[in-house]
PASEDO-904478 format. One record per residue: residue in one letter; x, y, z of N, C-alpha, C, CB in turn. Coordinates in steps of 0.001 Angstrom, whole numbers, plus 524288, in hexadecimal, padded with zeros to 5 digits. Glycine has a CB too. Layout:
BEGIN
aXYZXYZXYZXYZ ...
//
This chain:
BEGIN
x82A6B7CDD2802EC8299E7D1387FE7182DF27D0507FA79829737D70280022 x82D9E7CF6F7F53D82FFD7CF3D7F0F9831C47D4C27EF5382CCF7CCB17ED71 x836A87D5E67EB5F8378F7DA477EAA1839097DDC27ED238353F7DB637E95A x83AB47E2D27ED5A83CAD7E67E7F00183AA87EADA7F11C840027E75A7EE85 x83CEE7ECBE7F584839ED7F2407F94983E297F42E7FD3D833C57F02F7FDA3 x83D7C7F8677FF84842877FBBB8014D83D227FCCB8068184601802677FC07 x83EC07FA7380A0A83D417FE6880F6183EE38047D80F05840937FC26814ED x838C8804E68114083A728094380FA58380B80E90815E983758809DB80877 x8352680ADD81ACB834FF80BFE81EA4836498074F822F1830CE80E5481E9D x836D8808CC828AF837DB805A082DD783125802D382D83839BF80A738348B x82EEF7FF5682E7382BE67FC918301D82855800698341882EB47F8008321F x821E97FF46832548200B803CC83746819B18018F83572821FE80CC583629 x81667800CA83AA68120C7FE5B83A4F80E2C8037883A538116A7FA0083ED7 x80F868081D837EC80D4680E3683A0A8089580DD5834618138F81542839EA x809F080BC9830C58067580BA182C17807D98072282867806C9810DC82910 x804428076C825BF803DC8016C820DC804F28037081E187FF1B7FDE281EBA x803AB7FF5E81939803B98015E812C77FF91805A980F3A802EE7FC2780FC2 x7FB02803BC812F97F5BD807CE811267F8AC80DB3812187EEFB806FC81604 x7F9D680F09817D97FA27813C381967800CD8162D8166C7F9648137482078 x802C281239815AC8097B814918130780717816C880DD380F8A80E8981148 x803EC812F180B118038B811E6805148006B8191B804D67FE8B80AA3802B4 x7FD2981A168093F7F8F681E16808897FDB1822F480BEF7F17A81C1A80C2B x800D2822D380DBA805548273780F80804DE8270B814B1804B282D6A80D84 x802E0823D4818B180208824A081D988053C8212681F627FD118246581F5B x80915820D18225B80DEC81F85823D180B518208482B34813BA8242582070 x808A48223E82C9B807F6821FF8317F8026E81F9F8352A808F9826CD83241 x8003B81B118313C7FB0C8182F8314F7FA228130F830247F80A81A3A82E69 x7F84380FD88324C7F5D780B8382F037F2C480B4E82DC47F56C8081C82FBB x7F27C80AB1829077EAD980B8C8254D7E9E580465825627EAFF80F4681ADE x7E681804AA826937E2FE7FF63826447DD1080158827447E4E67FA8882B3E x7DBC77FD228234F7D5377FEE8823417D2157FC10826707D25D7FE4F81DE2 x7D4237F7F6828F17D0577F5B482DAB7D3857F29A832407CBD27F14382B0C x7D2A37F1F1835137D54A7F005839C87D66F7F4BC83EF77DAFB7EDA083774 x7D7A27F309843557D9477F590848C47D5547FA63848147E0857F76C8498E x7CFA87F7EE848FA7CA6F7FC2C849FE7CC528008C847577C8C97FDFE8509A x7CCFF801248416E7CDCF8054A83FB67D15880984840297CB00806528402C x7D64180808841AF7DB0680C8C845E57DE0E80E608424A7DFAC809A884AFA x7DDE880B0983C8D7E1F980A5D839657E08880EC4834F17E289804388377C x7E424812D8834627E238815CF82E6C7DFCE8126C82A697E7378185282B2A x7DE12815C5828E07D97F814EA823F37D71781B6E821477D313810F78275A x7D84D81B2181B397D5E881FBF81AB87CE1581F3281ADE7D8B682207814C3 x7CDA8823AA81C037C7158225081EB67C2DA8229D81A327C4D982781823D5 x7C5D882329815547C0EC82317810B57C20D81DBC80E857C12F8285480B53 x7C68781B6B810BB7C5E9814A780E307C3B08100B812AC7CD078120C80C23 x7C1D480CD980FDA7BD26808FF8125C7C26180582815B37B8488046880C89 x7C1B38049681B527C44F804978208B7C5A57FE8581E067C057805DB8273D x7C9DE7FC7281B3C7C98B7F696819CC7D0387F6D5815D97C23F7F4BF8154B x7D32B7F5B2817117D7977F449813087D6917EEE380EC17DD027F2F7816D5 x7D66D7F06C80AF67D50E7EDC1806677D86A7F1AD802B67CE537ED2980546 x7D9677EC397FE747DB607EF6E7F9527D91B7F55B7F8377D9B67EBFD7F42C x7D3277F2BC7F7197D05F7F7C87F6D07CF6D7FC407F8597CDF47F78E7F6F6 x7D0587FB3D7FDAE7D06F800118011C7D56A803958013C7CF817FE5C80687 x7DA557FFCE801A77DE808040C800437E02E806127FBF07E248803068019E x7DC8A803747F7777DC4B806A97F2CE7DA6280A8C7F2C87DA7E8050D7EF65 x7D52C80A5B7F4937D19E8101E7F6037D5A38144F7F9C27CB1C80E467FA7A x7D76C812B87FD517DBDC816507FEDB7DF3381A8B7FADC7DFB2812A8800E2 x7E094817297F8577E50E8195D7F4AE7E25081D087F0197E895814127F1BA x7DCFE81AA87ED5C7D98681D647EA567D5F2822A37ED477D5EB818FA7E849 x7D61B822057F3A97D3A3826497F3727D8F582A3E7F5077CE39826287F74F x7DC6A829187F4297E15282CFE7F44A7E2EB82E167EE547E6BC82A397F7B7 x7E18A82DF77EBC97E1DB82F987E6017E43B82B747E2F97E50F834A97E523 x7E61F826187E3367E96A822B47DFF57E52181FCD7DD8E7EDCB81F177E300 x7E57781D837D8277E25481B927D45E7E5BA8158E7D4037E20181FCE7CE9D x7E2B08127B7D3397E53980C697D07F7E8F580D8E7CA967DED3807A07CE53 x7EBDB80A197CB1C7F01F80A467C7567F252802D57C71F7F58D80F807CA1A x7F28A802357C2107F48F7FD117C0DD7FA307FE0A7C2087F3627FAFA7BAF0 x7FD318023F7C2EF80147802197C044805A2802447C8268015A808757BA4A x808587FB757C7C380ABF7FCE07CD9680E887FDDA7CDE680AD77F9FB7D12E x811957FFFA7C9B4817768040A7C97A816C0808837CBB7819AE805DE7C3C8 x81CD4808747CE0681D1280E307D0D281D18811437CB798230D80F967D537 x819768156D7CDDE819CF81A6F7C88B81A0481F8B7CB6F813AC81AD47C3D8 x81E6A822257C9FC8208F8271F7CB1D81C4782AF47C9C7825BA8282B7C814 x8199882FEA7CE42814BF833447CED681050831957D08B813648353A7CACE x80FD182BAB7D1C780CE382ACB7D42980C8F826D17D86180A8982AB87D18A x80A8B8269D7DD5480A17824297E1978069281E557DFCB80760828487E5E2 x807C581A7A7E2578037A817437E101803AA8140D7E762804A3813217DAA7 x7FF2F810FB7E61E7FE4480C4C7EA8A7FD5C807D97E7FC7F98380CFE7EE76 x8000D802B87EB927FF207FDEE7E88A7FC477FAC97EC2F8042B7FB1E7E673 x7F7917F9527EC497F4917F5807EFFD7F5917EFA07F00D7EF1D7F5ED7EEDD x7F7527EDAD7F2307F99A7E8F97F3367F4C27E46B7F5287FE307EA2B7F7B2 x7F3C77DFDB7F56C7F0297DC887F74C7F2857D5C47F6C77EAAF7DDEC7F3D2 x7EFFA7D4B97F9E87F13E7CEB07FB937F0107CB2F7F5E57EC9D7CC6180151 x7F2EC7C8A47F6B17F1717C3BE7F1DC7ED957C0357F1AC7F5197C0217F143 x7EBFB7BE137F7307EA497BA5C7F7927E5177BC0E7F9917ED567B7217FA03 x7E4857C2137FBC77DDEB7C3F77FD537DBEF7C9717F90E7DDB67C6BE80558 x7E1887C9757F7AF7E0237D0507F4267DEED7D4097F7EA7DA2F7D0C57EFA5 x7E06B7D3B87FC477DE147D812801BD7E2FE7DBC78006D7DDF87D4FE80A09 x7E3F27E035803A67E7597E38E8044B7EB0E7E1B6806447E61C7E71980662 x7F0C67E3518033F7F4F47E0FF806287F8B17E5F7809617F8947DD61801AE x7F7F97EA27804CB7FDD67EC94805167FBFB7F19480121803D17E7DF80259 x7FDF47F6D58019C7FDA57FA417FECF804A37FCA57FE9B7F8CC7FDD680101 x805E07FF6F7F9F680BA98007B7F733809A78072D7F60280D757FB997F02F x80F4A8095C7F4FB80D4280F347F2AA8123F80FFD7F14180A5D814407F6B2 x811AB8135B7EBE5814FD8155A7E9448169481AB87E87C81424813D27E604 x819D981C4E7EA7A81AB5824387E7BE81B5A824FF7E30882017827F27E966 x81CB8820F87DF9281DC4822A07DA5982375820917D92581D2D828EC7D9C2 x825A0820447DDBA82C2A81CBC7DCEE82C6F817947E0C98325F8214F7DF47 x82929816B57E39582A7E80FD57E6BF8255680E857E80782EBA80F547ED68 x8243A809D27E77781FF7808127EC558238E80A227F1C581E857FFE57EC89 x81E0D809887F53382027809427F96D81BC3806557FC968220080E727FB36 x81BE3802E58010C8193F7FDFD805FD819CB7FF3A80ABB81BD57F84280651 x8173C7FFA380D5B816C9800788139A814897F9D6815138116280685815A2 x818797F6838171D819757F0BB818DE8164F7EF1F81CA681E8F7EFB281AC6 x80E947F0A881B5780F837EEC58223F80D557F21982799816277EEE58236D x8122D7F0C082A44814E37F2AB82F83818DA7F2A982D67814E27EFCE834C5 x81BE97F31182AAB821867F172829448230B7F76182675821F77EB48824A7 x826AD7F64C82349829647FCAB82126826E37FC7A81B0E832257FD20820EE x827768015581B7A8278A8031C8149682BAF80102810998288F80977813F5 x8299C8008B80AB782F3F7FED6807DB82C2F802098027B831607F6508073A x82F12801697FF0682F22804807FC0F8323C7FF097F848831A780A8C7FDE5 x82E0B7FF277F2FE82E0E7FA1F7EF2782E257FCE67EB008294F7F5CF7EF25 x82FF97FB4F7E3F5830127FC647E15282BCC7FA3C7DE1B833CE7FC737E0E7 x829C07F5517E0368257A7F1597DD28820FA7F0687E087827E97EB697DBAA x81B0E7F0D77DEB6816877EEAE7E2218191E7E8F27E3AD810227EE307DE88 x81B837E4537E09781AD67DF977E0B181E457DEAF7E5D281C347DCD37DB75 x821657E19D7E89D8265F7E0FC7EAB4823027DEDC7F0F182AF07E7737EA69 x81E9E7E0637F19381A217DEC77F54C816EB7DBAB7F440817577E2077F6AB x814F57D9A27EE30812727D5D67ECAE813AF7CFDA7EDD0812567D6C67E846 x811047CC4A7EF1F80FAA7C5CC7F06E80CAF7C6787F4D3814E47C1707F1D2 x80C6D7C0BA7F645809D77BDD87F9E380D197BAC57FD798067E7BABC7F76C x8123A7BCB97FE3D8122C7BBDE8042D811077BF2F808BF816487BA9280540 x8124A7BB2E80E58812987C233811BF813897C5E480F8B816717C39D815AF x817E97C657810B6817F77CC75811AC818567D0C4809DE81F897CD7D816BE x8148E7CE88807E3812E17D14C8034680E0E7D171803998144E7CF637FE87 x80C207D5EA7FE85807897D8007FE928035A7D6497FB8E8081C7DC347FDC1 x8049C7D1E47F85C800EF7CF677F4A78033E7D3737EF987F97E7CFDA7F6A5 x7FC087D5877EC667FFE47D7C67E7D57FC867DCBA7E7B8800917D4037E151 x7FDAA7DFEC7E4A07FCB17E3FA7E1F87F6DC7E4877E0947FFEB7E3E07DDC3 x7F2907E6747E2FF7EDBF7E8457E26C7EC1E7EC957DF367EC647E9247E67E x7EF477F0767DFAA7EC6C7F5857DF1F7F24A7F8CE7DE737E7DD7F7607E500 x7F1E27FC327DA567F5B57FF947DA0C7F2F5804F07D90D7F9A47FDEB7D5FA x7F3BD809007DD087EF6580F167DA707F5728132F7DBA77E6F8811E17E073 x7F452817287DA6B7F88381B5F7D80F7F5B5821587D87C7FA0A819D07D0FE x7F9C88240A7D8A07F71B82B307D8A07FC5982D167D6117F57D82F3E7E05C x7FAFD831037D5037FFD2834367D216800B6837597D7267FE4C838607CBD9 x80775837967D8788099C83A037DAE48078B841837DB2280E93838287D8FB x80690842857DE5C8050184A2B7DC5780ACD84D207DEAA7FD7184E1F7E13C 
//
């Protein structure tokens, strides 16, 4: 990974990026694999795709937004995808003062820039798909 990020948890295979990005810190959301064992919310179609974890985030109230600066009052999500298939790579979330990444199996970090996860090697996420947002209440 290019650029900078601050660990910001110990390493823990208890949840991904879907379930951090959506506040669940004690799950792995995946939409298909291990006969179905894996969270999934049950009004989205059982399949991880861009699309689908967009629908995640839209049926939780966040709208698309061009705009991938952190902006103070509102939360956002940044959908991440491969370069070379455009499939799902990686989802980001913002409070309004940092990104923040759940690695994985690996730890949380906390980034100031979408790009700081962007390319095409291992261990990056391709680029920037989808950016949606809600106003903080």
């Amino acid at each position: 990974m290019s650029g900078t990020f601050e660990p910001a948890s110990k390493a823990t295979a208890r949840y991904n990026c879907i379930a951090f990005a959506a506040g669940d810190e004690r799950h792995w959301w995946e939409g298909e694999g291990n006969g179905g064992r894996y969270s999934w919310p049950s009004r989205i179609r059982r399949v991880t795709t861009v699309e689908t974890v967009c629908e995640i985030f839209v049926s939780e109230g966040f709208v698309e937004t061009q705009n991938c600066e952190i902006e103070p009052g509102y939360e956002k999500v940044a959908i991440y995808a491969h370069l070379d298939t455009c499939e799902f790579s990686h989802v980001a979330r913002s409070d309004g003062t940092v990104w923040k990444s759940k690695l994985g199996k690996g730890q949380d970090i906390h980034h100031y820039s979408l790009d700081v996860l962007e390319g095409d090697q291992s261990d990056e996420y391709g680029i920037v798909e989808r950016i949606l947002r809600r106003r903080i209440s």
